[in-house]
DOTI-692365 format. One record per residue (C-alpha): residue number from 1; residue in three letters; x, y, z. Coordinates in steps of 0.02 Angstrom, whole numbers, plus 50000, padded with zeros to 5 digits. Each point is the difference from the previous one (the first is absolute). Last residue first. Layout:
<pts>
PT   nr  rest     px     py     pz
PT  NUM   Ala      X      Y      Z
...
</pts>
This chain:
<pts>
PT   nr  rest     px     py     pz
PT  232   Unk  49368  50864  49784
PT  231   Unk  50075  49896  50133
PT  230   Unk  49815  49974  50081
PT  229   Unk  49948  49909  49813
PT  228   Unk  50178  49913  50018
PT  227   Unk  49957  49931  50197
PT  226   Unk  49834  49940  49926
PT  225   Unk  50063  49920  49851
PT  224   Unk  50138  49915  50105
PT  223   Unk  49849  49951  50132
PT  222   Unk  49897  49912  49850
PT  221   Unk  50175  49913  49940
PT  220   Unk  50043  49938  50170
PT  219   Unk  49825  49951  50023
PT  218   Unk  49989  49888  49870
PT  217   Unk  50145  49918  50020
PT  216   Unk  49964  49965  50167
PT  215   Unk  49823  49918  49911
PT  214   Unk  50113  49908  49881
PT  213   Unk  50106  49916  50127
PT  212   Unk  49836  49925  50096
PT  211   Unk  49935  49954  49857
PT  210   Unk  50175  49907  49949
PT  209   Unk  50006  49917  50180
PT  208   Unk  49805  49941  49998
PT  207   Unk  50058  49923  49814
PT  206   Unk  50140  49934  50067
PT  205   Unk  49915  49900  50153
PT  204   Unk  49851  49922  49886
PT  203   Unk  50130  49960  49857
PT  202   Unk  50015  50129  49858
PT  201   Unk  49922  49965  49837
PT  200   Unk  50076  49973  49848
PT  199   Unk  49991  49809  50015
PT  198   Unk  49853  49996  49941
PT  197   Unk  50024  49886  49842
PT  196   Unk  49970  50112  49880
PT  195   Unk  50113  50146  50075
PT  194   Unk  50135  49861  50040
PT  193   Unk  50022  49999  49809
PT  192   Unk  50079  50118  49983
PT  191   Unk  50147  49952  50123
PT  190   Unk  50014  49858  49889
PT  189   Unk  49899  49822  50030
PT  188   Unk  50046  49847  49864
PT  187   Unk  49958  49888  50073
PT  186   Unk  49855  50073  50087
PT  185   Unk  49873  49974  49872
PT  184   Unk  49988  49835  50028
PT  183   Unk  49888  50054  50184
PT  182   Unk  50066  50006  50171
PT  181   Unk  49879  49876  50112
PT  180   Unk  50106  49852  50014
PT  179   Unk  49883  49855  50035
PT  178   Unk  49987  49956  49828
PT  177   Unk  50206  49957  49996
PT  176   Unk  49985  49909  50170
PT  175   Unk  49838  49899  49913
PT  174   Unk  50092  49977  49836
PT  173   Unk  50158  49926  50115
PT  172   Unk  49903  49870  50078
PT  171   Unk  49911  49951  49823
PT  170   Unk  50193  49965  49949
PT  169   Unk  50080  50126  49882
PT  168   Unk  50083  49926  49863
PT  167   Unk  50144  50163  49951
PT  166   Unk  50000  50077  50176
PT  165   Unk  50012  50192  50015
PT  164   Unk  49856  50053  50082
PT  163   Unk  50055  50008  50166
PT  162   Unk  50137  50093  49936
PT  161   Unk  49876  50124  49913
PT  160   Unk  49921  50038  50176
PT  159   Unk  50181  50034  50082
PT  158   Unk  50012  50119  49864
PT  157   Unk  49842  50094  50022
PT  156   Unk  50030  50008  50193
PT  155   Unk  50180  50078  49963
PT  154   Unk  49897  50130  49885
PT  153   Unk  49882  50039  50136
PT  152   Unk  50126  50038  50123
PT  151   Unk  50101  50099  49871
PT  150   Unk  49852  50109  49940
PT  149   Unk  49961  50024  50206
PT  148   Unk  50175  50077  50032
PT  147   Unk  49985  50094  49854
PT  146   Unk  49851  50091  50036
PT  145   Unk  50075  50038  50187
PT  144   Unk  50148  50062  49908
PT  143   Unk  49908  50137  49891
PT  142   Unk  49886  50053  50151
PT  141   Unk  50156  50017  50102
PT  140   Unk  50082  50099  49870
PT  139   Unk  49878  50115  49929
PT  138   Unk  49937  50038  50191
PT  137   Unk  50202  50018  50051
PT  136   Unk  50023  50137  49857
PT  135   Unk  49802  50080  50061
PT  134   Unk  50083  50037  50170
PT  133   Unk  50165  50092  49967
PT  132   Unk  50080  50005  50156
PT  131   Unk  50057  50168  49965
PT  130   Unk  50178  50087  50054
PT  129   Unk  50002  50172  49938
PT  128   Unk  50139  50089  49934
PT  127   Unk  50092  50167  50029
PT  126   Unk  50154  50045  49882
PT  125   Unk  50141  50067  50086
PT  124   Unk  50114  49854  49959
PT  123   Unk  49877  49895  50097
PT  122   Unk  49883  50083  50123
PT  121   Unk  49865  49879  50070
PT  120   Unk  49795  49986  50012
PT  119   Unk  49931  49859  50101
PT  118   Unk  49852  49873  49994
PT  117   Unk  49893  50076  49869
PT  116   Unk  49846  49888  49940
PT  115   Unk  49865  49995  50147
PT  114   Unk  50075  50165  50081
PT  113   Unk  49963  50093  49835
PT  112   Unk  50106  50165  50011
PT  111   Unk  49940  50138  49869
PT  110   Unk  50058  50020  49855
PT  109   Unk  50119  50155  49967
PT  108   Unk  50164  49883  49964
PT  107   Unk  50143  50138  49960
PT  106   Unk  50134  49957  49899
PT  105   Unk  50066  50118  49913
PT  104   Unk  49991  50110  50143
PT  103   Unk  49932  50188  49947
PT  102   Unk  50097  50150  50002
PT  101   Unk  49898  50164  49919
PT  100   Unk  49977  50157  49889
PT   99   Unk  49823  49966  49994
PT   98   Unk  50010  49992  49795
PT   97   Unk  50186  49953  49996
PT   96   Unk  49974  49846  50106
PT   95   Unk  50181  49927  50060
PT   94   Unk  50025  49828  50015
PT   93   Unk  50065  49915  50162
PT   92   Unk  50090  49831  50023
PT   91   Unk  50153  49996  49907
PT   90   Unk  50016  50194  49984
PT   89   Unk  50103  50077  49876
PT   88   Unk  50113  50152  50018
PT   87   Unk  50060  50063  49825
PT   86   Unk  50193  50047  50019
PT   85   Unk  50039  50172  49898
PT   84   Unk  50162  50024  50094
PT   83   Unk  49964  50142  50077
PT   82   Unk  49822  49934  50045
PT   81   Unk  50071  49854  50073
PT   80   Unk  50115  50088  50112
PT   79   Unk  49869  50117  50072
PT   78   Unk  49888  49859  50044
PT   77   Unk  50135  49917  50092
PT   76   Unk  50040  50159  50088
PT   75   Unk  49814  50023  50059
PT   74   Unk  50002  49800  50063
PT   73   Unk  50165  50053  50087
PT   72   Unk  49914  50132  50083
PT   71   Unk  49850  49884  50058
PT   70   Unk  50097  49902  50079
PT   69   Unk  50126  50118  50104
PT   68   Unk  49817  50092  50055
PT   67   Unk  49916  49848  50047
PT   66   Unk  50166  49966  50126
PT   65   Unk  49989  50168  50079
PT   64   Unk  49826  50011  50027
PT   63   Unk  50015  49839  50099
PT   62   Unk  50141  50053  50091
PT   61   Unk  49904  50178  50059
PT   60   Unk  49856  49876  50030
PT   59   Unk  50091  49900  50132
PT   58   Unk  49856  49864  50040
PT   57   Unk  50112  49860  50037
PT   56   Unk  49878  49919  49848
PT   55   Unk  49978  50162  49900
PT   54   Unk  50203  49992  49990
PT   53   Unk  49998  49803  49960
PT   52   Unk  49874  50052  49863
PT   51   Unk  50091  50140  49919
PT   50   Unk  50175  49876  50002
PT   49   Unk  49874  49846  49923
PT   48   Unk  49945  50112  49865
PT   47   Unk  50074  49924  49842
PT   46   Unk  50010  49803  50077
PT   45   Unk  49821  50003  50052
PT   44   Unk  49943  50097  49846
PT   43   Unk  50092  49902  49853
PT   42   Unk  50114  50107  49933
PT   41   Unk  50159  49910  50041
PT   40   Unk  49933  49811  49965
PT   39   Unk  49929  49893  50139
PT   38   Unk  50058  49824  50042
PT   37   Unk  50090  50045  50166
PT   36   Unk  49866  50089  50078
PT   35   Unk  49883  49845  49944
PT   34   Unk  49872  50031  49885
PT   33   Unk  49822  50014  50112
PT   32   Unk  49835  49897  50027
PT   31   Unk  49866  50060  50102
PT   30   Unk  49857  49907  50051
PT   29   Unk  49843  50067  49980
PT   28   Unk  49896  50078  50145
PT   27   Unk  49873  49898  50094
PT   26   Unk  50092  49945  50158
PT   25   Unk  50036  50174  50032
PT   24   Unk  49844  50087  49998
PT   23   Unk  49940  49841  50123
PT   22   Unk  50154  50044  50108
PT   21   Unk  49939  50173  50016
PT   20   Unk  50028  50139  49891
PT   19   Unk  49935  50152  50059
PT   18   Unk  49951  50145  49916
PT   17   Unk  49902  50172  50036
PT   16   Unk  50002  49993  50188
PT   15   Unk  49917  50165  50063
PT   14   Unk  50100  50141  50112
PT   13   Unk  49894  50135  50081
PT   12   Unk  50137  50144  50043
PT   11   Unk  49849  50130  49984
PT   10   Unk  50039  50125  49863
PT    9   Unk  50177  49871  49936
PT    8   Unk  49873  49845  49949
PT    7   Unk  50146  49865  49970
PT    6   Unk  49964  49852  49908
PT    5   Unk  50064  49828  50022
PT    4   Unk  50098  49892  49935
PT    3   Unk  50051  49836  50059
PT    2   Unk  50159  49919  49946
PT    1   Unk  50056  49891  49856
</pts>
């Protein structure tokens, strides 16, 4: 949180390495924490929070001190179970024989897509990412917006039939049921049958919307490809 710089001891020239300015700032990720309260005993907050107080009034010799008390009671712990035969297991790291090492259980190596991830959060020591899940709301707006216009049309179908109901219709009522411009075959419209009809397609002001949709869409999936090709 404060500037660094970087100290040239032959001729006392001193050169600013880092500094983060309230731009720097304003751009870094919100952090979200458990509460002090919440937290269970070996969680590293809680654990360490005598080490860190020390470092924090800066008495080292304190500091030193309280890591020490910890770490011994980890090494007696480990002790015990091994008298007692007690297998130690993990709940979120797995051991690799081959390299002989720890590796979260979880870990999520992708790389962060600003246009999908909107925050990534700690819960029960497992870390998740928030998405907004773009192509989801796609399917679903371009599914309602399809339905939306299969129900107009199908209200406008039966309104025409009504008009079409009388059993001796006069030559006033032929001309009001000519002048209705949905043909027979709409009595008996399904959702299928909107595909003959036309009524598939988007309105004007939807269809713009969905283009406009699918192109983001697009993008997000060309710049995911491109961040995973870097990745590797």
């Amino acid at each position: 949180d404060g500037e660094v710089h970087i100290n040239e001891l032959k001729n006392g020239n001193a050169e600013m390495f880092w500094n983060p300015t309230s731009e720097v700032r304003r751009q870094r990720l919100k952090r979200h924490i458990v509460l002090f309260e919440e937290q269970t005993d070996f969680e590293s907050e809680r654990l360490w929070q005598h080490v860190t107080s020390a470092i924090n009034k800066g008495d080292q010799h304190k500091a030193t001190q309280e890591k020490f008390v910890l770490e011994e009671e980890q090494r007696n712990a480990s002790r015990e179970r091994r008298e007692n035969g007690t297998e130690w297991k993990p709940l979120l790291f797995r051991h690799n024989a081959t390299t002989n090492e720890w590796h979260y259980k979880y870990e999520d190596l992708r790389p962060w897509d600003p246009l999908n991830d909107i925050a990534q959060f700690e819960k029960n020591g497992i870390l998740q990412t928030m998405e907004r899940h773009l192509s989801t709301r796609m399917s679903n707006y371009e599914t309602t917006c399809i339905n939306n216009q299969i129900t107009r049309h199908k209200r406008s179908a039966k309104d025409c039939r009504r008009r079409k109901a009388s059993d001796q219709p006069s030559n006033h009522s032929q001309n009001t049921e000519s002048s209705c411009s949905t043909p027979e075959s709409v009595q008996e419209l399904s959702d299928d049958d909107g595909k003959y009809l036309g009524f598939e397609s988007l309105c004007a002001q939807c269809g713009k919307e969905m283009n406009h949709l699918k192109e983001i869409h697009s993008a997000v999936l060309s710049l995911q490809r491109a961040q995973q090709d870097i990745h590797r």
